[in-house]
C-alpha positions in Angstrom: 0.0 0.0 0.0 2.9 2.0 1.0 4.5 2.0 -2.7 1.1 2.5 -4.2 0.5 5.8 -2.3 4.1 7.0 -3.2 3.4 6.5 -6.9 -0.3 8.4 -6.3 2.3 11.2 -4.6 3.8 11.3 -7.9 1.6 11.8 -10.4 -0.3 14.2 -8.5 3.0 16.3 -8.2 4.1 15.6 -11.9 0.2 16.6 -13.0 1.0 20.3 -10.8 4.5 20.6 -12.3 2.2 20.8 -15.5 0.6 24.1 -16.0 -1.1 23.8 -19.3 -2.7 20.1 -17.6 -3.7 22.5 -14.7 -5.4 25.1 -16.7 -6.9 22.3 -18.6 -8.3 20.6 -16.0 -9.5 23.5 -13.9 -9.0 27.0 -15.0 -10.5 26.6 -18.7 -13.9 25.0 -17.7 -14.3 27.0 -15.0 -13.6 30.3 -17.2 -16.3 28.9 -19.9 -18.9 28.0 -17.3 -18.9 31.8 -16.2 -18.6 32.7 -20.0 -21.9 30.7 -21.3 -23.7 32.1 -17.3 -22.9 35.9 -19.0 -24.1 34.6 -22.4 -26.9 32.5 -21.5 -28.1 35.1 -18.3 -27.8 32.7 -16.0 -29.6 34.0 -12.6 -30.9 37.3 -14.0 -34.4 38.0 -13.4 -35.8 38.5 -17.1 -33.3 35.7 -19.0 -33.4 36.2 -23.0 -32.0 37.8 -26.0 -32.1 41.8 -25.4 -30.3 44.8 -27.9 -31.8 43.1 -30.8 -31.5 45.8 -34.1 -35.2 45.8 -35.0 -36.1 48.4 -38.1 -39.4 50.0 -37.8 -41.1 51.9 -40.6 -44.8 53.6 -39.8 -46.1 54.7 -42.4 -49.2 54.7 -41.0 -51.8 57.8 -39.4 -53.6 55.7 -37.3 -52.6 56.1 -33.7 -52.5 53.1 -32.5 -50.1 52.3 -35.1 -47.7 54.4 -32.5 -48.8 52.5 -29.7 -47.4 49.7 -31.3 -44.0 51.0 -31.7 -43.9 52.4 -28.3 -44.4 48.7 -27.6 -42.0 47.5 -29.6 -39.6 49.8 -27.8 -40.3 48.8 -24.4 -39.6 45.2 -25.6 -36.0 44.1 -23.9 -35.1 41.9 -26.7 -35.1 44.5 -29.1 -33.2 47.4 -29.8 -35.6 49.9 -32.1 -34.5 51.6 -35.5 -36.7 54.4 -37.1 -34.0 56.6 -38.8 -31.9 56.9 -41.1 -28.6 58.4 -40.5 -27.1 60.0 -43.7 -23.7 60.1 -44.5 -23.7 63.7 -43.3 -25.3 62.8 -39.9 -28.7 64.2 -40.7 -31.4 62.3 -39.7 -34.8 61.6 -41.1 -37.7 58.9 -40.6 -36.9 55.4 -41.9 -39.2 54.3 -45.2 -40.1 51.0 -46.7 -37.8 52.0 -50.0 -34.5 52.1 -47.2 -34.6 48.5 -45.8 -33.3 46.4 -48.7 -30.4 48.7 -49.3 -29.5 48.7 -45.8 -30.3 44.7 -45.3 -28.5 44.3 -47.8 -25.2 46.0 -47.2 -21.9 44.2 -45.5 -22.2 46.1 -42.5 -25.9 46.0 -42.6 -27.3 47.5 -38.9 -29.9 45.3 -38.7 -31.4 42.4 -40.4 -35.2 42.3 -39.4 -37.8 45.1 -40.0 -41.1 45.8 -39.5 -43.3 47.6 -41.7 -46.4 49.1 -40.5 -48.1 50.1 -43.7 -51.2 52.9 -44.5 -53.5 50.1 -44.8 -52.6 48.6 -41.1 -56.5 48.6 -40.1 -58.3 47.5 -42.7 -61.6 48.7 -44.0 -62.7 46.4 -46.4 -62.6 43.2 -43.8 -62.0 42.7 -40.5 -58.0 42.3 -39.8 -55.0 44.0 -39.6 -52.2 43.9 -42.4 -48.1 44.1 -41.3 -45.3 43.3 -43.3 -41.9 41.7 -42.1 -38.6 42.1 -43.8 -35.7 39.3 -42.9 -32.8 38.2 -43.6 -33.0 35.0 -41.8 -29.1 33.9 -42.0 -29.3 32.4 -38.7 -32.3 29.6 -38.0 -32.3 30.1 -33.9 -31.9 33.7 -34.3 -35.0 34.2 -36.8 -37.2 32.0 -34.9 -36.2 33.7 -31.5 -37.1 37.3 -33.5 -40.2 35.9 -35.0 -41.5 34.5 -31.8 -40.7 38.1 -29.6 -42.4 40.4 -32.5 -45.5 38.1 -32.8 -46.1 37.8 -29.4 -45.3 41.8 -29.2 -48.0 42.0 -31.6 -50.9 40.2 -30.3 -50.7 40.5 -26.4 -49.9 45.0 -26.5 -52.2 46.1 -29.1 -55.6 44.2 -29.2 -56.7 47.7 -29.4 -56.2 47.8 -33.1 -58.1 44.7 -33.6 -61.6 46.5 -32.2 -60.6 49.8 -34.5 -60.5 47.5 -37.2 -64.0 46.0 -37.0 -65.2 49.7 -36.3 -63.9 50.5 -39.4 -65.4 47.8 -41.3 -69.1 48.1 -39.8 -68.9 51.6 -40.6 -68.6 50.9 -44.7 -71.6 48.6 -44.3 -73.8 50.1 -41.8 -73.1 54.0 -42.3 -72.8 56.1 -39.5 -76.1 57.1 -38.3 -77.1 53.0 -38.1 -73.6 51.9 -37.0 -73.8 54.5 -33.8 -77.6 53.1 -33.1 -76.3 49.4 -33.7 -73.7 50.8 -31.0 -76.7 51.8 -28.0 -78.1 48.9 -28.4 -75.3 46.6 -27.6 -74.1 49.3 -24.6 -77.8 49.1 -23.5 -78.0 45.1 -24.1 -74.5 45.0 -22.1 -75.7 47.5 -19.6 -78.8 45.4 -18.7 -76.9 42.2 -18.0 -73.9 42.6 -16.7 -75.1 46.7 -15.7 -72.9 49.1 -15.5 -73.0 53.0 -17.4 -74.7 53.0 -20.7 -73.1 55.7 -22.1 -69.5 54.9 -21.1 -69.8 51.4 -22.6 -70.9 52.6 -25.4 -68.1 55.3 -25.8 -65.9 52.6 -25.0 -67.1 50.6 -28.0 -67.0 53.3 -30.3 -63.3 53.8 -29.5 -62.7 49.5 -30.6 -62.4 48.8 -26.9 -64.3 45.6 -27.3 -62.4 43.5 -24.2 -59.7 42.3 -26.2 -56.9 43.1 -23.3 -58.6 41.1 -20.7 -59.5 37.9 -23.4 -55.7 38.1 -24.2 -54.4 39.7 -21.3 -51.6 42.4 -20.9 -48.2 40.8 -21.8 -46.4 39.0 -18.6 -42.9 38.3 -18.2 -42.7 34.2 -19.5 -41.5 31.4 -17.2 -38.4 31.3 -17.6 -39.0 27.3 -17.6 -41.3 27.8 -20.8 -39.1 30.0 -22.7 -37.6 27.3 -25.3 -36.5 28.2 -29.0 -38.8 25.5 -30.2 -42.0 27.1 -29.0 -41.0 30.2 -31.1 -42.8 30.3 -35.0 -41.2 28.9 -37.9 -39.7 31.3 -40.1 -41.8 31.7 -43.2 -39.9 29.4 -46.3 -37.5 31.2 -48.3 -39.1 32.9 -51.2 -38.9 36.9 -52.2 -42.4 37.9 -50.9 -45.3 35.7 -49.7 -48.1 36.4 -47.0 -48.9 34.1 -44.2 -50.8 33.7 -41.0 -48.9 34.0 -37.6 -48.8 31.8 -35.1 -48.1 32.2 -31.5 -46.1 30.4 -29.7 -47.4 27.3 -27.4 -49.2 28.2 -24.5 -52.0 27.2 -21.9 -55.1 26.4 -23.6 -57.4 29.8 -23.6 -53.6 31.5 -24.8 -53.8 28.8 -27.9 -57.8 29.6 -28.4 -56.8 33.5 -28.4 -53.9 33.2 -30.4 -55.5 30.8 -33.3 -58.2 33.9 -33.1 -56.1 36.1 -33.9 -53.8 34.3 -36.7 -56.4 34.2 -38.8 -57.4 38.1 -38.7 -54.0 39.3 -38.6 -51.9 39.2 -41.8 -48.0 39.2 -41.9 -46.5 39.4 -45.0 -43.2 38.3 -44.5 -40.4 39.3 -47.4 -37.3 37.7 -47.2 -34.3 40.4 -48.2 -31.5 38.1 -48.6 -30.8 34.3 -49.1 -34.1 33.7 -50.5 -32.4 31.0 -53.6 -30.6 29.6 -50.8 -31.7 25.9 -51.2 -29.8 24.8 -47.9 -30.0 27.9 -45.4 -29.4 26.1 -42.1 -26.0 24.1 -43.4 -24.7 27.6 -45.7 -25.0 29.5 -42.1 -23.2 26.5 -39.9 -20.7 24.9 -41.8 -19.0 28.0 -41.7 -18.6 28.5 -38.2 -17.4 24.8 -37.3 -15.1 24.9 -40.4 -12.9 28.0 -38.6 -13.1 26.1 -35.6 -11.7 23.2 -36.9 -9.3 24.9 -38.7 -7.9 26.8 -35.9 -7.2 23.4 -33.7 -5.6 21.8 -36.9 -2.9 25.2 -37.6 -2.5 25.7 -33.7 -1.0 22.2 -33.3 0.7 22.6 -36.8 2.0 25.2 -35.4 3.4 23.7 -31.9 5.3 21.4 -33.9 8.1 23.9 -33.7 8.5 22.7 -30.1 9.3 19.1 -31.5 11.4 20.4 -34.2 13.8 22.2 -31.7 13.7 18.9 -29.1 14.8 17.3 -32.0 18.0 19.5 -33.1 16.2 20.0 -36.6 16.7 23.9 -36.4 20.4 23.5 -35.4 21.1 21.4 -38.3 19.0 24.0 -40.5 20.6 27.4 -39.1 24.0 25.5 -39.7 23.3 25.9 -43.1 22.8 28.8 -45.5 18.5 28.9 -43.9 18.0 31.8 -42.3 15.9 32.4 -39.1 12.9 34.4 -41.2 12.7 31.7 -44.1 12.2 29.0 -41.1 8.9 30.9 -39.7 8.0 32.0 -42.9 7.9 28.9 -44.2 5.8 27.5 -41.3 3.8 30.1 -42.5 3.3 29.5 -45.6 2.6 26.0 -44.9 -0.5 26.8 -42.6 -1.6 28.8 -45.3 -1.7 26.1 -47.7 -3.1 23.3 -45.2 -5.7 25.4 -44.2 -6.8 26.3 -47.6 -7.2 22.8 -48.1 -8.6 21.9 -45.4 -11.7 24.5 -45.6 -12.2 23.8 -48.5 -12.4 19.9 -48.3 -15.3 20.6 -45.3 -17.3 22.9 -47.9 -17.3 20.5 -50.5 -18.1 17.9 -47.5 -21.2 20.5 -47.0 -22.0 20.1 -50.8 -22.0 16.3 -50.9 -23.8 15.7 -47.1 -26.5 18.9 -47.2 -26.7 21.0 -50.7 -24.7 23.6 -49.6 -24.5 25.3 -53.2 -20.5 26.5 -53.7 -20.0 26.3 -57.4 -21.1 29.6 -58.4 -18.9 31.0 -55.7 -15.7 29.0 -55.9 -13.3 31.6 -56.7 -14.7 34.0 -53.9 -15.0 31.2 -51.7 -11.7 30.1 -52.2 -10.0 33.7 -51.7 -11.9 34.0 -48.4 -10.3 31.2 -47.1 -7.2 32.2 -48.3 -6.8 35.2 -46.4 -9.0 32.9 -43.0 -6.3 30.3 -43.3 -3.6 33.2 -43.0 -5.5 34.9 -40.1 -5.7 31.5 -38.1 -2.0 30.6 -39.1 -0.9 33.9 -37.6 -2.5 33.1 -34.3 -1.0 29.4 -34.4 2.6 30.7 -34.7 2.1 33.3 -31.4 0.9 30.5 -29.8 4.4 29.2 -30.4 6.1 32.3 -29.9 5.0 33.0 -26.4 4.2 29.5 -24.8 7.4 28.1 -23.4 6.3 24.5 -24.3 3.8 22.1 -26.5 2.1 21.2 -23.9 1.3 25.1 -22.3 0.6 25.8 -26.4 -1.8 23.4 -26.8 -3.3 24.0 -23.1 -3.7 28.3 -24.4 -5.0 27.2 -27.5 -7.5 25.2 -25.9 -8.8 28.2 -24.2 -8.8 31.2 -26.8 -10.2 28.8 -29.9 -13.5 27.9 -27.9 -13.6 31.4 -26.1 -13.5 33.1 -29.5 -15.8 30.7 -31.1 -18.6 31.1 -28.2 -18.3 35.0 -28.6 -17.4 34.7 -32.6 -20.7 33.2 -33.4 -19.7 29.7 -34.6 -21.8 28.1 -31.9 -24.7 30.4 -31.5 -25.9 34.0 -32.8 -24.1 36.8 -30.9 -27.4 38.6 -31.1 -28.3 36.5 -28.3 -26.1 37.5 -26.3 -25.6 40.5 -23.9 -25.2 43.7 -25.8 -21.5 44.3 -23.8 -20.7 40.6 -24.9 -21.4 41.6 -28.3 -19.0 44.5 -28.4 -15.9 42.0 -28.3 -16.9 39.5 -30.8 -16.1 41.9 -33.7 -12.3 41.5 -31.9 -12.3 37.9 -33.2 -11.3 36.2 -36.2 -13.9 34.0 -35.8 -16.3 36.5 -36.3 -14.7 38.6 -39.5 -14.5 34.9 -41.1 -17.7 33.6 -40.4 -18.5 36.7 -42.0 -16.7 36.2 -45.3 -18.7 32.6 -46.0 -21.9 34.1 -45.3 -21.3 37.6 -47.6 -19.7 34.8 -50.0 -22.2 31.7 -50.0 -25.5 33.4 -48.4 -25.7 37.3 -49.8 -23.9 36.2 -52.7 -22.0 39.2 -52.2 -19.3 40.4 -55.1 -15.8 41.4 -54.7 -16.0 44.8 -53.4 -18.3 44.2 -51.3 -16.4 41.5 -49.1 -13.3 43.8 -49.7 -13.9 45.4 -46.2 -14.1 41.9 -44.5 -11.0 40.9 -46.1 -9.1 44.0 -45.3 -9.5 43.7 -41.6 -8.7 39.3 -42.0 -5.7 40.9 -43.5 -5.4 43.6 -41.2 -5.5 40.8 -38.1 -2.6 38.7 -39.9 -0.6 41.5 -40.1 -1.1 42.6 -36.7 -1.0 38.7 -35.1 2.0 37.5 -37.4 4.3 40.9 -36.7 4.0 40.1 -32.5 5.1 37.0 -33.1 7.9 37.3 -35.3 9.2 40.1 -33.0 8.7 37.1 -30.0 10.2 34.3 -32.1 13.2 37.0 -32.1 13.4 38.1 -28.6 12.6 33.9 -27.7 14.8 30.4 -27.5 12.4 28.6 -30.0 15.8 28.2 -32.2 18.7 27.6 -29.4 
């Protein structure tokens, strides 16, 4: 027993000797577990998305037509648009004509709108008429934004539901009839369930017809209940096409209401971008676990300096006419190369396993991950240059590839996330590649118009690749 528990001794001394198994073991999971509580809004009192860019155009007199975008904007998960800034900082009221430019731009502010159009209460039938723009490149985000607006819709203006069958009676009945039609239900109401005649009947006249206490003022959701599958369906991809909402699961006399009111209220949803997409889920994935993949595959490329200077392979090099530059540059060069390859092996992989349509985009696809392989080979070889071994190299790596996945977007939308998380995933090269596939293989964006996204990839390697040159320098990686 004796020589068992010295031998325990030892590995438990050997495994603390060992910082990157340390980190591994506790400092990594521990810093993730408090990253995905931030994310995720773990123990806050109203959990969710909130700082969502929502665009709003009323183009509508109606009042209540306000009252809904006051609603909207006291809606946490959204963050409401309704001007345009001009390039000269003026500002002016946002219009239907402005949203597909701006959708459709790289740097596009937002990428749902709603549209709330003259005809919003509708004369000629009972039913209200709204229009959503989208461009749905992320599934759990477009459901999530769907769900929030719909339910934004039904449960905080009902009111515009009664102002719509006011308007309607009043084409068929004309005024005179319509306000006698009006006393007698106030007077029918006031006889059974009493009350002031008069005020009923005012209240009618104005479309209050109860609809807020059938549907009920909106309530913060159990958080239990507050699941991305119990969000609507986005609508199919397609340029334009009308449908009736539905509301997310709920109690029985919620589901009653909310069939109700699906079937008076019209959205016509119009998709902005990606709508000849034939595989929009895999186009806006494969990217993200591509990158991820790639930078595990260059970081322990890049690692195997470490081996190559345990094994005397530099000595032997710098002892002839090889210089210390043509070494790294060469390691370069060859992460360049292997990630090229190996992205776009997993893209063609998407093409065969889910449709993911890359042949009219080869030779942009294949620049964007020319200049992503560069960007994640840069961080590989700084990895090298400022671990002191493989094993701390590969423990750091570890750390920074999933942190900058989580807040890059390659595991879930950052518009989910807190608005102060979201302000440090444009620092990742996650994120600036993630957003080269999608310009590339979802907008179907041209050259100039990804050249901003490949100036800052660029930009990054530059940066990345110059600190760790200046490291390799200042190092022992070659003694």
């Amino acid at each position: 027993m004796r020589s068992i528990l010295v031998l325990l001794r030892k590995d438990f001394t050997n495994f603390l000797r060992n910082k990157a198994a340390v980190s591994l073991t506790f400092l990594i999971p521990f810093v993730m577990i408090w990253l995905f509580g931030i994310i995720f809004g773990v123990n806050k009192k109203d959990s969710g998305p909130n700082g969502i860019p929502l665009a709003v155009v009323n183009a509508s007199d109606n009042p209540a037509a306000q009252k809904l975008v006051d609603a909207l904007k006291t809606e946490k998960s959204f963050r409401v648009i309704t001007e345009f800034v001009s390039p000269d900082k003026s500002r002016r009221p946002l219009t239907e004509a402005d949203l597909r430019p701006l959708m459709q731009a790289p740097d596009a502010p937002f990428r749902f709108a709603l549209v709330i159009p003259p005809d919003l209460v509708r004369t000629k039938d009972f039913g209200l008429h709204l229009k959503i723009f989208s461009n749905p490149r992320n599934e759990i985000e477009t459901q999530t934004v769907n769900g929030i607006l719909q339910k934004t819709i039904f449960t905080n203006v009902p009111q515009l539901l009664g102002e719509s069958l006011q308007a309607s009676a009043k084409d068929y009945l004309g005024s005179p009839a319509f306000k006698q039609f009006n006393g007698t239900i106030a007077g029918a109401v006031a006889d059974a369930f009493g009350g002031d005649k008069e005020k009923i009947q005012q209240r009618i006249e104005a479309g209050d017809f109860g609809l807020g206490r059938v549907i009920g003022p909106a309530k913060p959701a159990d958080p239990s209940l507050r699941r991305l599958d119990n969000n609507p369906t986005p609508a199919p991809a397609g340029s334009a096409q009308s449908t009736s909402a539905s509301a997310a699961p709920a109690p029985a006399a919620s589901n009653a209401a909310a069939d109700t009111l699906a079937r008076i209220v019209r959205l016509e949803t119009v998709q902005v971008v990606g709508a000849n997409v034939k595989s929009p889920a895999a186009t806006s994935i494969v990217g993200g676990w591509a990158i991820q993949f790639l930078l595990f595959a260059l970081s322990a490329s890049a690692t195997s300096l470490f081996r190559e200077r345990d094994a005397g392979l530099f000595q032997r090099l710098l002892a002839s006419p090889v210089t210390r530059a043509q070494i790294l540059w060469s390691k370069f060069l060859y992460g360049v190369c292997l990630g090229i390859i190996q992205l776009m092996v997993l893209f063609f992989a998407g093409r065969v396993l889910f449709g993911i349509e890359i042949e009219r985009h080869v030779g942009l696809l294949l620049i964007v991950c020319t200049f992503a392989a560069s960007a994640c080979t840069s961080f590989g070889m700084l990895l090298a240059a400022i671990a002191p071994n493989a094993e701390a190299a590969q423990g750091l790596a570890t750390f920074l590839i999933m942190m900058m996945s989580s807040l890059g977007g390659a595991w879930f939308p950052i518009t989910l996330m807190p608005v102060f998380i979201q302000q440090f995933s444009k620092l990742t090269l996650v994120y600036w590649s993630m957003e080269g596939f999608s310009s590339v293989l979802w907008a179907g964006q041209s050259f100039l118009q990804i050249l901003p996204i490949l100036g800052i990839l660029a930009g990054i390697t530059a940066v990345v690749m110059s600190i760790a040159i200046w490291r390799f320098n200042r190092g022992r990686i070659f003694e």
